[in-house]
Every structure is written in C-alpha cells, then in structure tokens.
N, C-alpha and C positions, 0 to 999 in steps of 0.2 A: 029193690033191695040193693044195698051200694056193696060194694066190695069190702073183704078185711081190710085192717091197719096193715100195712106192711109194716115188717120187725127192721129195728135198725139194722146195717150190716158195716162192718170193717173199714175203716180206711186205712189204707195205710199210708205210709210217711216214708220216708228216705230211712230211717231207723227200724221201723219195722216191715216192710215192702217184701222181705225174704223169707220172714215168718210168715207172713198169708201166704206168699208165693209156695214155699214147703206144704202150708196144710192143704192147700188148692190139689199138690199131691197125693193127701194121704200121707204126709211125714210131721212128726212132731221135732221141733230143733229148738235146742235154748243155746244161745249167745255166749259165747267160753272167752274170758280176758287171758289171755298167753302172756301177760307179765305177771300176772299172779296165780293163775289156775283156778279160777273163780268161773262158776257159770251164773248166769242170770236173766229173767225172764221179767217184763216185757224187754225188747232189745233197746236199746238207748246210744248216744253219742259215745259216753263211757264209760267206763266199769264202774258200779256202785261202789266198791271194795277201795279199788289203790288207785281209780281216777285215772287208770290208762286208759290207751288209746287202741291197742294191739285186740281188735274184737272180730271175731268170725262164728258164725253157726256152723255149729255141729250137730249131728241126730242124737237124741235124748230114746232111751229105753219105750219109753212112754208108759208106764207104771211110777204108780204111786199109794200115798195114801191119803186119806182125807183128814183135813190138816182141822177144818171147821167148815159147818155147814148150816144152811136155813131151808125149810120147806114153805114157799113162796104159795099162800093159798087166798090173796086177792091180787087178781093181775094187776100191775103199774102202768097199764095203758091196754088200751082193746085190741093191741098186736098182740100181746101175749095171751089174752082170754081166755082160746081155746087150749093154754096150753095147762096150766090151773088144775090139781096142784103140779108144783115142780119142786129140784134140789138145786140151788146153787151153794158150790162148795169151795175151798179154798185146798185145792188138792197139792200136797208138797211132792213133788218127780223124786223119785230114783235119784237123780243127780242132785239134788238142794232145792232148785229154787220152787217156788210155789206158783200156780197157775189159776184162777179165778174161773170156773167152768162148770155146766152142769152135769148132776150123775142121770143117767137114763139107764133105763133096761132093768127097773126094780121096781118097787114099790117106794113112794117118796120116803117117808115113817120108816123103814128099814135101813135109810143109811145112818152110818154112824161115824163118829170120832176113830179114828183106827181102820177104819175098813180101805182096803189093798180092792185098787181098781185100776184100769189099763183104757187106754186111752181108744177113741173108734171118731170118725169123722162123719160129718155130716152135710152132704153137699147143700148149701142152702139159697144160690144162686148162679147165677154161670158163673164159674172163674173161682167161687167164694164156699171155703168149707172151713167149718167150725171144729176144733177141737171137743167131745165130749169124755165123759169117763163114763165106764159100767163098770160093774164089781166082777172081782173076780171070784172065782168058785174057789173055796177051800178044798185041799186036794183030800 
C-alpha cells in the first residue's frame, strides 16, 4: 500500500515570506500602503490602489465574512480525497481585503453568503501553518 498524495504547501517569495512567517505564529496580517491607507492581501511589491512603495504588515482582527463560497465534493487530486466534502470560500477580513481559505468546524451545506467567521490556524508541516475560518456563534 503506498503512502497518500502529500497536499501542496506554501512558498513563499521575498513578497510574501512575512505572511507565512506571521501564520507559522498563529497571527493573521494583511499588508497596509502608508501612502494611501489601503491594506491588501496577498502581499505584493506594491500597492494595488496608488502603486506605492511605502508597505509593511500589520496584524488584521482575523474576522470576517464569507464573501463566496463552493462545497468541493470530488477531490482535484488524491491529496485531498480524504478530505471530501469541503468549503473553499472567498472570506472578506474586517479590514477589506478578501482571503481565499477554507471554513472548517461546521457542516460544509451550512455555510453561507453572509456568515461571520474568525480565523484559527492549522499546523500543517514543520515551520507551515494555514490560515482557516470557522463560524462564529451568534450571540
């Protein structure tokens, strides 16, 4: 019997090397342009907005909502198989910008358009942790 697929994991680049490095901690950060007050997510050479230069991460709330979403119920390669069904969603942060991640700690079929989730990590090799969202409880 061979082993699973391993799942792809992260690289990162001189642009994004500080976002892995943060979630490696357990911290979610989005990229803030101090010439215009813009933050933005993935991290890049320059501001999508006014094309400055002036870019530093800062820590993000890590709440959101889910901006759009799919329930993935045939795997796109036999690294994900076991994991079948799942939610990839297109979660918008507290701060603007929007983050590509999946919701866990639910039932897939119960997420929705609208629904306020917060962000939890997942270590998923030495060094390398994943951004996920679960829902949050209505009070």
């Amino acid at each position: 019997m061979s082993a699973p697929a391993a799942k792809p994991l992260p690289v990162p680049d001189q642009d994004s090397a500080g976002f892995w490095s943060a979630a490696a901690e357990h911290r979610l950060v989005v990229q803030h342009c101090d010439d215009c007050d813009a933050d933005q997510l993935f991290p890049r050479l320059i501001c999508t907005r006014c094309h400055g230069h002036a870019l530093r991460l800062r820590p993000a709330a890590g709440t959101g909502t889910v901006y759009s979403c799919t329930v993935v119920r045939r795997a796109p390669s036999p690294a994900f198989a076991a994991d079948v069904p799942y939610v990839v969603a297109l979660v918008e942060l507290a701060e603007g910008p929007r983050l590509m991640a999946n919701i866990v700690d639910c039932v897939p079929d119960d997420v929705h358009i609208g629904m306020t989730v917060q962000v939890r990590f997942d270590d998923v090799a030495e060094g390398v942790s994943l951004p996920r969202f679960r829902p949050v409880a209505a009070p």
